[in-house]
DRENTI-836048 format. One line per 10 residues: for each residue x, y, z of N, C-alpha, C, O, CB. Coordinates in nm, 4 decimals, decimal comma, always signed. Atoms other than C-alpha are relative to their C-alpha. Glycine has a CB too. Layout:
residues N
X/Y/Z/X/Y/Z/X/Y/Z/X/Y/Z/X/Y/Z ~ ...
END
This chain:
residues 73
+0,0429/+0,0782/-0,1130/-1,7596/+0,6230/+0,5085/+0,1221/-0,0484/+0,0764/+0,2208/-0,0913/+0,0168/-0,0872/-0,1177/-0,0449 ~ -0,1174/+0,0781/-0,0746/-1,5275/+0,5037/+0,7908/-0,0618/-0,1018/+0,0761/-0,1744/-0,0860/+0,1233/+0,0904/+0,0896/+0,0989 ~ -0,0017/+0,1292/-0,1073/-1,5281/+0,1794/+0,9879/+0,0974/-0,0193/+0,0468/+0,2075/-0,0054/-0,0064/-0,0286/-0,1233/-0,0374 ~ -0,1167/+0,0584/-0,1201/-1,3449/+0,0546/+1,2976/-0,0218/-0,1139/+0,0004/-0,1338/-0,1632/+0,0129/-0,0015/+0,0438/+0,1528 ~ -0,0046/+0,1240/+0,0002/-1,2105/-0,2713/+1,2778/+0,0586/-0,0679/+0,1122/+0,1452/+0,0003/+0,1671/+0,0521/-0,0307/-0,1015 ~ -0,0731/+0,0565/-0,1115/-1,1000/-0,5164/+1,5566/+0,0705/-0,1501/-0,0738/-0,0164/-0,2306/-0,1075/-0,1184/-0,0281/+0,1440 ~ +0,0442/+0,1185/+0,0915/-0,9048/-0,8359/+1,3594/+0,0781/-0,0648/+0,0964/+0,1445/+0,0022/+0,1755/+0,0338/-0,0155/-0,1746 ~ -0,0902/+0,1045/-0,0523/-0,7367/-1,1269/+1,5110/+0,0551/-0,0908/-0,1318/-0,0064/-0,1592/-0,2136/-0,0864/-0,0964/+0,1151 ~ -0,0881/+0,0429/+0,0799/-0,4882/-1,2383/+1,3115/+0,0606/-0,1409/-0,0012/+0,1541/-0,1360/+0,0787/+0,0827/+0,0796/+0,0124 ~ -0,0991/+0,1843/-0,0293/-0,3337/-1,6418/+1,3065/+0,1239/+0,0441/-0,0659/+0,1457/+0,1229/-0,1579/-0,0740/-0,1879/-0,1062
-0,1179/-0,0075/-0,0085/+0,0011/-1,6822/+1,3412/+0,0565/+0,0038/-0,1333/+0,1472/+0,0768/-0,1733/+0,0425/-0,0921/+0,0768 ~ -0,0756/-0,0028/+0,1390/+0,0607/-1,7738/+0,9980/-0,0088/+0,1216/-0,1527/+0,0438/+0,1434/-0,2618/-0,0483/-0,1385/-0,0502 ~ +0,0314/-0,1852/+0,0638/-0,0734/-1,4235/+0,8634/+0,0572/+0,1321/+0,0329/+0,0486/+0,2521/+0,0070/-0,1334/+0,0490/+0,0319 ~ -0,0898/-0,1288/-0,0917/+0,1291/-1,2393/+1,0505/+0,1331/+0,0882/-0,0640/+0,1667/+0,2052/-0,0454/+0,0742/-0,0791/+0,1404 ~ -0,1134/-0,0235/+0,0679/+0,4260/-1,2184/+0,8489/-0,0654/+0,0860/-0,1312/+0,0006/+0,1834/-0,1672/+0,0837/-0,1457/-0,0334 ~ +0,0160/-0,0306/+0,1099/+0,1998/-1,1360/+0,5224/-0,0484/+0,1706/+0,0155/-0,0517/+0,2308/+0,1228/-0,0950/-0,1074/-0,0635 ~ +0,0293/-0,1348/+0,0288/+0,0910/-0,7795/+0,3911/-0,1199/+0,0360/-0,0180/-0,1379/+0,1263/-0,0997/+0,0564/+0,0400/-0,0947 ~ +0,1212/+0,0082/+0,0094/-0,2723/-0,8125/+0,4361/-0,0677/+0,1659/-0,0199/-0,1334/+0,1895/-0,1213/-0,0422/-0,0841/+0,1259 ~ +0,0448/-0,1391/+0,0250/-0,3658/-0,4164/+0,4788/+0,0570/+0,0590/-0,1165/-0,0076/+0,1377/-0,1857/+0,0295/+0,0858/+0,1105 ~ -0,0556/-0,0801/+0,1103/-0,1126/-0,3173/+0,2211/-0,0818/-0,0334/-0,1179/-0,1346/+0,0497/-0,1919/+0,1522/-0,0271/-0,0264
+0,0854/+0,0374/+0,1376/-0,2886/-0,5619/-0,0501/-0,1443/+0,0308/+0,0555/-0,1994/+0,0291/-0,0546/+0,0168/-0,1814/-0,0613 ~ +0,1215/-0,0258/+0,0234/-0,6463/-0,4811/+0,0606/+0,0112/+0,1958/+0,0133/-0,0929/+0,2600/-0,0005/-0,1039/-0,0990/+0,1199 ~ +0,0152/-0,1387/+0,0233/-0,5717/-0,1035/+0,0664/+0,0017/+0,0398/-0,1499/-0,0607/+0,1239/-0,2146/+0,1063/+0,0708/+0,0726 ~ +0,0269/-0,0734/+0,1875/-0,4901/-0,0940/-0,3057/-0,0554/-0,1225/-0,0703/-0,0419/-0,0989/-0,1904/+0,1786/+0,0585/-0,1114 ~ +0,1215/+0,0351/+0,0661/-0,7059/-0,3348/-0,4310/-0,0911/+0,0150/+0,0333/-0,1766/-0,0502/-0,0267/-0,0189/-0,0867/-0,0262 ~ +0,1653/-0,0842/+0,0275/-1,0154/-0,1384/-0,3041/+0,0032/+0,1112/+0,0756/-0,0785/+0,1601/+0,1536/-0,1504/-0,0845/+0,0523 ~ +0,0489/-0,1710/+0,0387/-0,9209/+0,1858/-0,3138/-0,0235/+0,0864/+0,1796/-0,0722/+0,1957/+0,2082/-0,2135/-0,0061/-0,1179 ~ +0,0024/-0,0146/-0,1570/-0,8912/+0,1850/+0,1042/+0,0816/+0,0995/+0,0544/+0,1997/+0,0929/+0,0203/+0,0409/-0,1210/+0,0680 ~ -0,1051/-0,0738/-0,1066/-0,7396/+0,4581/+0,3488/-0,0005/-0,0880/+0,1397/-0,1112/-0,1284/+0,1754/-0,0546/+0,1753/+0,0387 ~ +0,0211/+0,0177/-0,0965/-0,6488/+0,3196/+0,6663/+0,0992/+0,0951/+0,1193/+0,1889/+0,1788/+0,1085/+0,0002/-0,1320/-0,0081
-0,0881/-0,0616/-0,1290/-0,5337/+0,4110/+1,0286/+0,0151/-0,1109/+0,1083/-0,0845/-0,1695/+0,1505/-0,0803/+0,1393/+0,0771 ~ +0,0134/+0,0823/-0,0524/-0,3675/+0,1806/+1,2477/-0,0175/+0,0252/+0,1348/+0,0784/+0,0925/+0,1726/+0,0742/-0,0654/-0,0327 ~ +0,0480/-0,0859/-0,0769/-0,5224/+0,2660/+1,5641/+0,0895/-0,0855/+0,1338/+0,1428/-0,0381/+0,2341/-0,1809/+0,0174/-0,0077 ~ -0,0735/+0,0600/-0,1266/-0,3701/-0,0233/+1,7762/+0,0634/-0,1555/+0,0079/-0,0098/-0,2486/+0,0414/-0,1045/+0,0067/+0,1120 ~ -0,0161/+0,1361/+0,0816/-0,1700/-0,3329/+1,6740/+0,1211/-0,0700/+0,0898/+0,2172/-0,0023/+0,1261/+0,0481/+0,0266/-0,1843 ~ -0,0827/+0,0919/-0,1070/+0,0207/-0,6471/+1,9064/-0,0115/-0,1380/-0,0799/-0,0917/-0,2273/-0,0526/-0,0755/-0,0090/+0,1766 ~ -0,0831/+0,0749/+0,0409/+0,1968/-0,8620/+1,6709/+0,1492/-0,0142/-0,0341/+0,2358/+0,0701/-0,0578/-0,0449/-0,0160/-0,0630 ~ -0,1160/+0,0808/-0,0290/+0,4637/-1,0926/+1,6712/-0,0101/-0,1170/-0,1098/-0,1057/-0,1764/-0,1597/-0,0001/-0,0551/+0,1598 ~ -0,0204/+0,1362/+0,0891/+0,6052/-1,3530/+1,4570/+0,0109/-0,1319/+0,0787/+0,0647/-0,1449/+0,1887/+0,1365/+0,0089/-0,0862 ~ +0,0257/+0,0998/-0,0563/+0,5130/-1,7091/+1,4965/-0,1355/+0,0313/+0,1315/-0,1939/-0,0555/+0,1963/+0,1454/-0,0489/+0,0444
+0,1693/-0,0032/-0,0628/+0,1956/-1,5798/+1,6957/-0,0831/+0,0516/-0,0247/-0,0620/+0,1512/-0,0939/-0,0318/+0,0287/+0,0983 ~ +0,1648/-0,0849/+0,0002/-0,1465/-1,4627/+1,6948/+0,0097/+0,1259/+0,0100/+0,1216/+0,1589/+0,0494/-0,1039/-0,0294/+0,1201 ~ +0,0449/-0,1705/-0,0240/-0,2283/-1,1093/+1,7162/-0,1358/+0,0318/-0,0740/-0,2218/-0,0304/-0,1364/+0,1259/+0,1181/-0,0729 ~ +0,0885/-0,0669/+0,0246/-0,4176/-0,8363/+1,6708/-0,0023/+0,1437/-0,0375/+0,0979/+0,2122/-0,0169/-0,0550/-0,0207/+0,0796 ~ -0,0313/-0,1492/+0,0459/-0,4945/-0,4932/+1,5343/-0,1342/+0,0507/-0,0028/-0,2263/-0,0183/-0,0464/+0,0792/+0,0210/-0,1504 ~ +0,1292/-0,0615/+0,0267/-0,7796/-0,2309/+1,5612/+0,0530/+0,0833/-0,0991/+0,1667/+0,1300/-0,0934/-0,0795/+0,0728/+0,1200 ~ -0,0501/-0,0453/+0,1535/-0,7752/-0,0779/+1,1963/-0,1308/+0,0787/-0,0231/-0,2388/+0,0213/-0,0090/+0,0348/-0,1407/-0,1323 ~ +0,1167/-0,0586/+0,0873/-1,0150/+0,2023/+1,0473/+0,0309/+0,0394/-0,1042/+0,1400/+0,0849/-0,1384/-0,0675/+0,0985/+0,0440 ~ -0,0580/+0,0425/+0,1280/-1,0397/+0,1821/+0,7424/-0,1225/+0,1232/-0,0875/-0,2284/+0,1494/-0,0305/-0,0144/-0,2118/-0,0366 ~ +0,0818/-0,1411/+0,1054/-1,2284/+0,4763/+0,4852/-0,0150/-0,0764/-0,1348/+0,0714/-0,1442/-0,1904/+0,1195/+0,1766/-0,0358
-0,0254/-0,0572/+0,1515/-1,3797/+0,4885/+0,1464/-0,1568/-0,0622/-0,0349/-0,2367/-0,0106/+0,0432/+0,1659/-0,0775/-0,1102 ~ +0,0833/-0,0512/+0,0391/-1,6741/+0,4002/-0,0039/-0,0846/-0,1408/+0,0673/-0,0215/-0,2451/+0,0842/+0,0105/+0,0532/-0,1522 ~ +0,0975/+0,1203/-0,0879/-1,9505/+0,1451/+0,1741/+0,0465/-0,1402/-0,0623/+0,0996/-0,2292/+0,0041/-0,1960/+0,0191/-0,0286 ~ -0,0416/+0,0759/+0,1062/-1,8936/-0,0786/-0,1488/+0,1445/-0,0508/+0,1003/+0,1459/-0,1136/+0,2062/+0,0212/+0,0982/-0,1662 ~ -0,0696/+0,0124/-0,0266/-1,5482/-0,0778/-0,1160/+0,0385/-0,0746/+0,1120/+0,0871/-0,1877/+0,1100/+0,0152/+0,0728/-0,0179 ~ +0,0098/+0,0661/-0,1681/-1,5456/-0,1443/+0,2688/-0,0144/-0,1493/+0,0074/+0,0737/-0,2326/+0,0286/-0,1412/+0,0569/+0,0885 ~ +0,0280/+0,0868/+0,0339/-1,7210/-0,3988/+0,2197/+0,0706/-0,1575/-0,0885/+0,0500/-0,2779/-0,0734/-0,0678/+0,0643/-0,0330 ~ -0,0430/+0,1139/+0,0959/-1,5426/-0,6103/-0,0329/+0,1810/+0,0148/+0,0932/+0,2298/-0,0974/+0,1067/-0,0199/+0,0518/-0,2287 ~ -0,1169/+0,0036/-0,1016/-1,1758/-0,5122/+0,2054/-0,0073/-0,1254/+0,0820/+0,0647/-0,2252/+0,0849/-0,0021/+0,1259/+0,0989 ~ -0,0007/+0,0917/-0,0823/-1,3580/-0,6733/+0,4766/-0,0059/-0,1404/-0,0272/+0,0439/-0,2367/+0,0310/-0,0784/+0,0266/+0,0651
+0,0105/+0,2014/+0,1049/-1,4612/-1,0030/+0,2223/+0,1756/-0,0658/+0,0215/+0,2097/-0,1675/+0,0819/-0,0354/+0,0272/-0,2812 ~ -0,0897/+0,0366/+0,0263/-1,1132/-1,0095/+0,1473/+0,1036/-0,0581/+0,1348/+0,1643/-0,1646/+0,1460/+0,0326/+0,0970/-0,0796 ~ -0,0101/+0,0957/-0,1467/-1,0100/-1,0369/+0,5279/-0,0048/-0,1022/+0,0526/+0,0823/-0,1717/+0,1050/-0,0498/+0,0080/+0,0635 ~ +0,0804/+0,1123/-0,0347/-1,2549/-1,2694/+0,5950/+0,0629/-0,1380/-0,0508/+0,1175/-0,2286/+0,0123/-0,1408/+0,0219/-0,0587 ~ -0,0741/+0,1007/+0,0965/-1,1454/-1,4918/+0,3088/+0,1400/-0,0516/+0,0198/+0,1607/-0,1671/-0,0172/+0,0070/+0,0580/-0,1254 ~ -0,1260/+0,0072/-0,0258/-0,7625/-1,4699/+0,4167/-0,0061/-0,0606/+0,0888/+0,0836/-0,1448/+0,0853/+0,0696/+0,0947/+0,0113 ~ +0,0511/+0,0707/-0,1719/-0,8923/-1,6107/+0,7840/+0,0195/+0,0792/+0,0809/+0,0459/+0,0342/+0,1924/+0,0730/-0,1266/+0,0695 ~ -0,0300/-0,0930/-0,0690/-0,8455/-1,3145/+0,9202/-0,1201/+0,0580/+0,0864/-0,1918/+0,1476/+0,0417/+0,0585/+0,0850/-0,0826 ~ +0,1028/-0,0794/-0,0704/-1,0877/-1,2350/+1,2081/-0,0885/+0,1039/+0,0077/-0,0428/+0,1766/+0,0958/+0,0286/+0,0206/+0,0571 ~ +0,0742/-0,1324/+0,0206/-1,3337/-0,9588/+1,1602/-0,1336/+0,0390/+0,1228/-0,2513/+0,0090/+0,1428/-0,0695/-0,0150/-0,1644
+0,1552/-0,0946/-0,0762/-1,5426/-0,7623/+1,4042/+0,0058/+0,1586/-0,0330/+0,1084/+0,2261/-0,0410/-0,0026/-0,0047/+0,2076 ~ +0,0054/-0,1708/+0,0086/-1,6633/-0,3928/+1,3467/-0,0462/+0,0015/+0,1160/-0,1333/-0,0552/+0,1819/-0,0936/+0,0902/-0,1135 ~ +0,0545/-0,1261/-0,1860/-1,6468/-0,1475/+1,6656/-0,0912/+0,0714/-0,0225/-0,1342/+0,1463/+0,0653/+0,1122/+0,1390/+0,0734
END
């Protein structure tokens, strides 16, 4: 399964490794399709992300949970 993601990011997440740790703790492929961050600000990134509905699913939790903005395209 693939999903397109749109996230908005807070400033203070910006610096961290949010795709790297939700890619290998669930088993995620991604592609970064289009990303405008900066340190010390906000941003954003459209991200699709592969693998199994499950999976997907618990990525996006983990997002969510971080404060990391979530809309699917």
């Amino acid at each position: 399964m693939l999903k397109r993601l749109h996230l908005e990011v807070p400033a203070d997440r910006v610096k961290e490794p949010f795709v790297f740790r939700m890619v290998t703790k669930y088993n995620l492929q991604t592609n970064i399709i289009e990303a405008n961050l900066g340190p010390n600000r906000n941003g954003t990134v459209v991200l699709e992300i592969e693998g199994t509905p499950q999976d997907i699913e618990r990525g996006i939790l983990f997002l969510r949970e971080t404060d990391i903005e979530v809309k699917e395209l």
